[in-house]
C-alpha positions as CSV (number, residue, x, y, z in Angstrom):
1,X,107.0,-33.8,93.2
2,X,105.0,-32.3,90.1
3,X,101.8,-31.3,91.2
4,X,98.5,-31.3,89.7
5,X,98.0,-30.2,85.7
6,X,95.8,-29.3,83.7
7,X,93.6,-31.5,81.5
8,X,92.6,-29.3,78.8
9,X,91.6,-31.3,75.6
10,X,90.3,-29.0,72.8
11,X,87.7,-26.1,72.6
12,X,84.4,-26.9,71.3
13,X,81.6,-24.6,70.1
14,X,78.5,-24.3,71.9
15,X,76.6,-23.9,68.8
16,X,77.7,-25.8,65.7
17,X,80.0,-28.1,67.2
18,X,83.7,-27.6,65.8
19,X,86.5,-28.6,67.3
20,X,89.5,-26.7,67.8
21,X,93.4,-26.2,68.8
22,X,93.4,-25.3,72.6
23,X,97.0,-24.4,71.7
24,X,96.2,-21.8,69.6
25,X,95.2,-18.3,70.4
26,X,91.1,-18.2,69.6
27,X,88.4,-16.0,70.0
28,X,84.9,-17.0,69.1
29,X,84.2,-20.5,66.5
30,X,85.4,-19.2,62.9
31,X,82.5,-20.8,61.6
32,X,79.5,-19.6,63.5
33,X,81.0,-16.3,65.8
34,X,79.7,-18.5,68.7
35,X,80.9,-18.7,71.7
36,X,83.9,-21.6,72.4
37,X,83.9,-23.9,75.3
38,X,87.5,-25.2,76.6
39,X,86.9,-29.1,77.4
40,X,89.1,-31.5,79.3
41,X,89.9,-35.1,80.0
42,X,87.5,-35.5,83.0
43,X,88.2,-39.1,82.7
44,X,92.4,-38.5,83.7
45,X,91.4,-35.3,85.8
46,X,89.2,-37.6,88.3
47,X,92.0,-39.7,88.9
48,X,93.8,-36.7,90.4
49,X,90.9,-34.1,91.5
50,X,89.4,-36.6,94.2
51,X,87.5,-34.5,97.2
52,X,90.0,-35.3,99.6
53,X,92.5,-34.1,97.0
54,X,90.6,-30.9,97.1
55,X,90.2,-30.3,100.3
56,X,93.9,-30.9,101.1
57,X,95.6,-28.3,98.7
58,X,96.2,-24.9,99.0
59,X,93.5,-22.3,99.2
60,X,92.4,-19.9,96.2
61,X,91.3,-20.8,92.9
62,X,93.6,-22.5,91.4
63,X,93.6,-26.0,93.4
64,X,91.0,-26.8,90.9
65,X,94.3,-26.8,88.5
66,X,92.5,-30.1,86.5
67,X,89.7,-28.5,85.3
68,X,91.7,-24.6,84.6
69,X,93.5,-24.2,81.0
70,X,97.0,-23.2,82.1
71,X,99.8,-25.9,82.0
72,X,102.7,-24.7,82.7
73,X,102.8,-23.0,86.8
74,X,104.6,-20.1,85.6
75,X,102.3,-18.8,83.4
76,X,100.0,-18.3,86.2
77,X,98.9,-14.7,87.4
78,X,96.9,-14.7,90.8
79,X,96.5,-12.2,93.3
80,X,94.8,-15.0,95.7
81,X,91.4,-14.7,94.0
82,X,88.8,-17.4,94.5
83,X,87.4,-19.8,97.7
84,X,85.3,-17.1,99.1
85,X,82.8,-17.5,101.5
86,X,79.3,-19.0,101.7
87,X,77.7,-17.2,104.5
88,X,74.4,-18.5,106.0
89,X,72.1,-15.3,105.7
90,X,70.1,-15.7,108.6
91,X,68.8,-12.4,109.6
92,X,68.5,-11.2,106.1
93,X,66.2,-14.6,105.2
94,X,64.5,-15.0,108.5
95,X,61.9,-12.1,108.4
96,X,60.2,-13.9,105.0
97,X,60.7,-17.1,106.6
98,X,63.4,-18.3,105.1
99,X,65.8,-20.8,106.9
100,X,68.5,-21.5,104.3
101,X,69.7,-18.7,102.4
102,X,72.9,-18.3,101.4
103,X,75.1,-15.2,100.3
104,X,78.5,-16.1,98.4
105,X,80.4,-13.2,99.2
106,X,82.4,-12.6,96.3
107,X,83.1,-8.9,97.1
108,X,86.3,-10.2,99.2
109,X,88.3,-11.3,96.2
110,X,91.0,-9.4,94.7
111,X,90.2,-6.4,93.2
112,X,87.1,-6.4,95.2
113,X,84.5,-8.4,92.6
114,X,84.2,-11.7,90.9
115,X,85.8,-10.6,87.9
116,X,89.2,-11.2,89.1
117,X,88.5,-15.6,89.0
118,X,88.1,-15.0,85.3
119,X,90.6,-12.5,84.5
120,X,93.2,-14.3,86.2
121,X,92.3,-17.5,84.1
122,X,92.1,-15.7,80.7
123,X,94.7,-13.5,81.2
124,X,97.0,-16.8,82.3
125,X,96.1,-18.8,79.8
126,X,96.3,-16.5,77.0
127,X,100.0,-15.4,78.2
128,X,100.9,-18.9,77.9
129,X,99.7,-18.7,74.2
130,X,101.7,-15.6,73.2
131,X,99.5,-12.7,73.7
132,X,101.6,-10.0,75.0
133,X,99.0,-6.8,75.7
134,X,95.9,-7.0,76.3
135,X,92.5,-4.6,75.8
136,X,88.8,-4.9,77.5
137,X,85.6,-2.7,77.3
138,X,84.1,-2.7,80.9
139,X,81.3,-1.4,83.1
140,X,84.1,-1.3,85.6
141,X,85.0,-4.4,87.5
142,X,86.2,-6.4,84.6
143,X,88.3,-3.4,83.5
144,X,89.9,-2.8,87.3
145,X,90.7,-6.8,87.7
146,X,92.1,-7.0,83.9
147,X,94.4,-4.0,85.2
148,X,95.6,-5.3,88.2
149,X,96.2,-8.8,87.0
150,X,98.5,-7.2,84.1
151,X,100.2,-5.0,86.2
152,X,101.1,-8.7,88.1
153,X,101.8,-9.7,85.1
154,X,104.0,-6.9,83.4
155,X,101.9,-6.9,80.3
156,X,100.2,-3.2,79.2
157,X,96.7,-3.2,79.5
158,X,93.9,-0.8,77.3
159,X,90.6,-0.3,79.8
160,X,88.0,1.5,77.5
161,X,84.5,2.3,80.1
162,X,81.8,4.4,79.9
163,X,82.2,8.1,81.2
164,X,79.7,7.7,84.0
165,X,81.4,4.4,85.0
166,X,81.9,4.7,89.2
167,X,84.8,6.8,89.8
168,X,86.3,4.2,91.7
169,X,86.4,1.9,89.0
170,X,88.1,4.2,87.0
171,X,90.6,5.5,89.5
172,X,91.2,1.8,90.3
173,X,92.7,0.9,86.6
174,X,94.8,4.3,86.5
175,X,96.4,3.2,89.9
176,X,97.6,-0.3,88.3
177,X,99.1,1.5,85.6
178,X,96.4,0.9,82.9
179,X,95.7,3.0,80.1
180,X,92.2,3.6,80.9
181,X,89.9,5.6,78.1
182,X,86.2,6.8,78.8
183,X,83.7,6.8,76.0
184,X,80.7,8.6,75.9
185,X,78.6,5.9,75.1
186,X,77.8,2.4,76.7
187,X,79.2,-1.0,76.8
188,X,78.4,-2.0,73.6
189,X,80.2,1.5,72.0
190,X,83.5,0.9,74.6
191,X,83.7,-3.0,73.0
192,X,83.3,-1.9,69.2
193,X,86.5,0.6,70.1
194,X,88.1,-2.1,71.3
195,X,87.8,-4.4,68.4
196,X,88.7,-1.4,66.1
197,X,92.0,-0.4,67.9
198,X,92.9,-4.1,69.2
199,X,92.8,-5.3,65.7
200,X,95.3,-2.4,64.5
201,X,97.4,-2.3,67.2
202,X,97.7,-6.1,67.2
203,X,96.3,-6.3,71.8
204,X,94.6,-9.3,72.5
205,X,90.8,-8.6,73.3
206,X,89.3,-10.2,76.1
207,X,86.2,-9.0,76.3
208,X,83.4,-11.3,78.5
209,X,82.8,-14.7,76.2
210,X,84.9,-13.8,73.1
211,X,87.7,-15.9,74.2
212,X,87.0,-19.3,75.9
213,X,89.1,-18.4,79.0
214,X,87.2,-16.1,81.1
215,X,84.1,-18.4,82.0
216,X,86.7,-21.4,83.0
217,X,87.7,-19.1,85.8
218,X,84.5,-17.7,86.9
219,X,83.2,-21.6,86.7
220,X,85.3,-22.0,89.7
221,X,82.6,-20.5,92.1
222,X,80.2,-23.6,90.6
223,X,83.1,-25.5,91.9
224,X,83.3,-24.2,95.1
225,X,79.7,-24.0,95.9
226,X,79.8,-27.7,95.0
227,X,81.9,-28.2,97.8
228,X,80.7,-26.1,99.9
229,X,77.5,-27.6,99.9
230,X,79.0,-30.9,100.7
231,X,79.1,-32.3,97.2
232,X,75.9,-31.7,96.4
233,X,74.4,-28.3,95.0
234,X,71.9,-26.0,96.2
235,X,67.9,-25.7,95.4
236,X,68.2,-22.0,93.6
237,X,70.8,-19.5,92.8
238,X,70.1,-15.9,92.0
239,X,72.4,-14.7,89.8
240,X,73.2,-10.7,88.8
241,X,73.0,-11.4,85.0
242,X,75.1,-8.7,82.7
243,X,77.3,-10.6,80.1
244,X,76.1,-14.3,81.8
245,X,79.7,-15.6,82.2
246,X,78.6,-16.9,85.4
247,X,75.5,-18.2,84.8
248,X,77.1,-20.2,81.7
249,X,80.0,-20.9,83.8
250,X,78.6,-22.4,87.2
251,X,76.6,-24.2,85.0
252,X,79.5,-25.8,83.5
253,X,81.4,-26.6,86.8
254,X,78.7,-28.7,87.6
255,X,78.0,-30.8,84.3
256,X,82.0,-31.7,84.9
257,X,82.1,-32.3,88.6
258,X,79.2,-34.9,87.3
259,X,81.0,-36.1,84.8
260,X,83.6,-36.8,87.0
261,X,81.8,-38.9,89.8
262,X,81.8,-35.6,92.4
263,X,78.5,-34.3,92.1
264,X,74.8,-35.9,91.2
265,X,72.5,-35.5,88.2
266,X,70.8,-32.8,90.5
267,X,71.0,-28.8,89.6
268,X,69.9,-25.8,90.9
269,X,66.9,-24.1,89.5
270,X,68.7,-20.8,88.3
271,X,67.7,-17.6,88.3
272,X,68.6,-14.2,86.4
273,X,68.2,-10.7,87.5
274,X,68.3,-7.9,85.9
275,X,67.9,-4.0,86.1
276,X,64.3,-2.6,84.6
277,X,66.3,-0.5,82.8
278,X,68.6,-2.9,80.7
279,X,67.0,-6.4,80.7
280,X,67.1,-8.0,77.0
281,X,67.3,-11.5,78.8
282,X,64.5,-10.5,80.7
283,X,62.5,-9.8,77.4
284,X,63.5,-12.5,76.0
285,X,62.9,-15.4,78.3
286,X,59.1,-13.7,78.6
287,X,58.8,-14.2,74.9
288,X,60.2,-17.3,74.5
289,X,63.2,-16.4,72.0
290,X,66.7,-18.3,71.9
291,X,68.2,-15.0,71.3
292,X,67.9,-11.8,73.1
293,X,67.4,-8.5,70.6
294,X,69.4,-5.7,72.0
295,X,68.1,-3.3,74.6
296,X,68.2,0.3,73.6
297,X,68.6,3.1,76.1
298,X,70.0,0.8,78.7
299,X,70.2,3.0,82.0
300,X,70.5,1.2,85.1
301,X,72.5,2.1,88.5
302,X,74.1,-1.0,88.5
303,X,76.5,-0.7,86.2
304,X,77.5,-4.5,85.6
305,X,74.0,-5.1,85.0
306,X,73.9,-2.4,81.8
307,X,74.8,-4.8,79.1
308,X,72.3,-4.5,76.3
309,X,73.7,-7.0,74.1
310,X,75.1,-10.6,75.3
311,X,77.4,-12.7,73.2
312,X,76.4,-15.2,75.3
313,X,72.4,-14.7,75.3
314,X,71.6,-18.6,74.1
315,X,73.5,-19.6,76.6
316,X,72.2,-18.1,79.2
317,X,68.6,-18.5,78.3
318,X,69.2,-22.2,77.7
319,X,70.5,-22.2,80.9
320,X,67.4,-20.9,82.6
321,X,65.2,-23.3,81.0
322,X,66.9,-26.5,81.3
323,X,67.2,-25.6,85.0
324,X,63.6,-24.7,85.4
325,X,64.3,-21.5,86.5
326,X,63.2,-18.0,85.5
327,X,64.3,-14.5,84.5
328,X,63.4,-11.3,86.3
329,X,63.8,-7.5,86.4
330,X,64.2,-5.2,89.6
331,X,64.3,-1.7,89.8
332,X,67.1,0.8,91.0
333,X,64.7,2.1,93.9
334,X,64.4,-1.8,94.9
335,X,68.4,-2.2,94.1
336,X,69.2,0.1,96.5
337,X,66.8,-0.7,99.2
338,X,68.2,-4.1,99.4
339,X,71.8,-2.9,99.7
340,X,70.4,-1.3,103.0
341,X,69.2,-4.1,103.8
342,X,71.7,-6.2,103.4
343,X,74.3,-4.2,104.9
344,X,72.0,-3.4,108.3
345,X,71.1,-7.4,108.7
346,X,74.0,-9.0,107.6
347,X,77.1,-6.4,107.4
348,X,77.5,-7.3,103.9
349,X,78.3,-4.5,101.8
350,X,76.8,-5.7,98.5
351,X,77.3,-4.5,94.9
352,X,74.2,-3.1,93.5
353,X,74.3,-5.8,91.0
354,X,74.4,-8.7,94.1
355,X,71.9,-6.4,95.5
356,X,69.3,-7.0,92.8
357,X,69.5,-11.0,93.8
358,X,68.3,-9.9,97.4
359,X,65.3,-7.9,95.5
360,X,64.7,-10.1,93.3
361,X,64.3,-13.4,96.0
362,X,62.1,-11.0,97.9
363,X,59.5,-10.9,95.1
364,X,59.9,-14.6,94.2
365,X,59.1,-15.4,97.3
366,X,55.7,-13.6,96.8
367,X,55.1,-15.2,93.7
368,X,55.8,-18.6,95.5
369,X,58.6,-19.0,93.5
370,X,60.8,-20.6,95.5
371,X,60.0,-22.1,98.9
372,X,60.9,-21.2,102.5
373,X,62.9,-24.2,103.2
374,X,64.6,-24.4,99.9
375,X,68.4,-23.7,99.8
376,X,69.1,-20.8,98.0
377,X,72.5,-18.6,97.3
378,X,72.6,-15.0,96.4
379,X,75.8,-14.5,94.1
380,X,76.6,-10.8,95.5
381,X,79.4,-10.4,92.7
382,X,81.2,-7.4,94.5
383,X,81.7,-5.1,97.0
384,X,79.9,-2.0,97.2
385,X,82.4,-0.2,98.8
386,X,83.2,1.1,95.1
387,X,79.9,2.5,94.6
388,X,80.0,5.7,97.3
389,X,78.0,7.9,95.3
390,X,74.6,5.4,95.7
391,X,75.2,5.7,99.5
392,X,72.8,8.6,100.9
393,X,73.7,8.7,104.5
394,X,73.8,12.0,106.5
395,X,76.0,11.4,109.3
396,X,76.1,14.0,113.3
397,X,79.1,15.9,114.2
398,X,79.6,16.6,117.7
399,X,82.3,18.6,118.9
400,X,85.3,17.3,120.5
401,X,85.1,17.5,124.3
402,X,87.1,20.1,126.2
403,X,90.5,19.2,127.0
């Protein structure tokens, strides 16, 4: 028996509006340089994607195979990413007086970090279309999960990060085979190699929102949440903002599980955090703009969060203010505090980027921000096992006892 398939229509643009070929290879709109949207038949794909229908299927991402742009199974590169955990945060929320916070663990995926949902939908999808090797500048995650995924995949892969990436990150790509380059420079300088070489040498680029593929797999933990808040979503979710492909990409899972019939007209007030260091949505929420000017001199411990220029910045912003939600920075001192903190109350291990949501809640609730009794989720978006060199801890040795 055939099992579910996807529903992918067209792509749109999020800013002027064209249309295009989903069976094409795109980037951004040709038009505008805007950011593409893949949209389906949510009409046919509710006929098929019922809750029980859901809940009865496989574990790991792609059980949402309705609402994902690959069609044919074989094209399909997973490692088993997706359906982590939503784990009540009790002891971490309890002192402030919190009684329904929330951490979605997304450190346990593949790879160890969120990236891997929407590396293993873009680089899927894109496979399907013809792209044969593939290149990404990365803060380190994105670059690790694009090289495992295309070592699953048998395609070459061209990782370009910053020198003083985390070693691990680095390390991680060379062990899946990638060819992994460090630039002296940031994010921004690692991406503009990337489009230089990718166009000569003919890889696909897949950097975060300049194909439409990524955000439909990191949209996936808007799905999940969904469901794992019993078809209905949660009050507020704090979300590590560096390029926003989650932000924009929750946000879409939930304007198609309402589309579909799943979900109400309700959403989540959304929150982004930054690093004082590197916050140009920050800035730019504050002052009202629909675009955010880059940041210069971006230095921030978190790594994921030092992105001083988003493709995606109207997006994101748009998505803060329809929600009703707001846009803060936190500083490295407060970044790692709260990855104590969250590892000593909860024995969650969090990125420094999932560890600004905890430092950033903390100060929202002193603003009375958000409420006690509100249910919030913390996206921690990886583990911080790859980041051993913000861990200070001097540790006794005892000698052995006699023998």
């Amino acid at each position: 028996m055939q099992g579910p398939q996807s529903t992918l229509s067209y792509l749109e643009c999020t800013a002027c509006g064209r249309t295009l070929d989903a069976e094409r290879i795109h980037t951004l709109c040709p038009s505008c340089n805007k950011v593409l949207y893949a949209r389906y038949d949510l009409e046919r794909a509710s006929r098929t994607l019922t809750r029980e229908a859901v809940r009865s299927r496989p574990r790991g991402m792609w059980r949402w195979r309705e609402l994902l742009p690959v069609r044919q199974e074989r094209y399909i590169v997973t490692l088993g990413e997706g359906d982590t955990p939503l784990l009540p945060a009790t002891r971490l929320g309890a002192p402030l007086g919190f009684s329904a916070l929330y951490i979605k663990e997304e450190g346990l995926n593949p790879t160890g970090s969120f990236k891997a949902r929407g590396l293993s939908a873009a680089l899927s999808r894109n496979l399907e279309l013809g792209a044969k090797e593939f290149a990404i500048p990365s803060a380190g995650n994105a670059g690790s999960a694009l090289a495992a995924y295309g070592a699953r995949a048998g395609v070459p892969v061209h990782v370009y990060m910053p020198v003083d990436t985390p070693s691990l990150n680095q390390k991680e790509g060379a062990i899946y085979g990638a060819n992994v380059t460090l630039v002296r420079g940031l994010i921004n300088d690692c991406g503009a190699i990337v489009r230089q070489r990718a166009a000569a040498a003919g890889w696909f680029d897949i950097s975060t929102l300049k194909e439409p593929y990524r955000a439909e797999g990191k949209k996936t933990m808007g799905l999940e949440l969904a469901e794992q808040f019993g078809w209905d979503v949660p009050d507020v979710i704090v979300y590590p903002t560096g390029g926003g492909t989650g932000v924009v990409g929750i946000w879409k899972a939930f304007d198609e599980l309402q589309s579909m019939g799943l979900i109400g007209p309700r959403r989540p007030r959304m929150i982004s955090v930054q690093a004082s260091g590197c916050a140009p949505i920050v800035r730019a929420f504050r002052e009202g703009l629909s675009q955010a000017p880059a940041w210069t001199n971006a230095a921030t411990i978190a790594s994921g969060l030092r992105v001083p220029a988003a493709v995606a910045d109207y997006l994101i912003l748009k998505v803060i203010r329809d929600s009703g939600g707001t846009a803060l920075e936190v500083s490295d001192p407060e970044i790692v505090e709260a990855m104590s903190e969250m590892g000593r109350r909860e024995g969650i291990f969090a990125a420094p980027e999932g560890a600004a949501t905890w430092a950033a809640l903390k100060r929202l609730m002193a603003d009375r921000l958000v409420g006690p009794d509100e249910r919030i989720v913390l996206l921690n978006t990886g583990s911080g096992i790859k980041y051993p060199e913000l861990v200070n801890a001097e540790l006794p040795v005892v000698d052995s006892l006699p023998k």
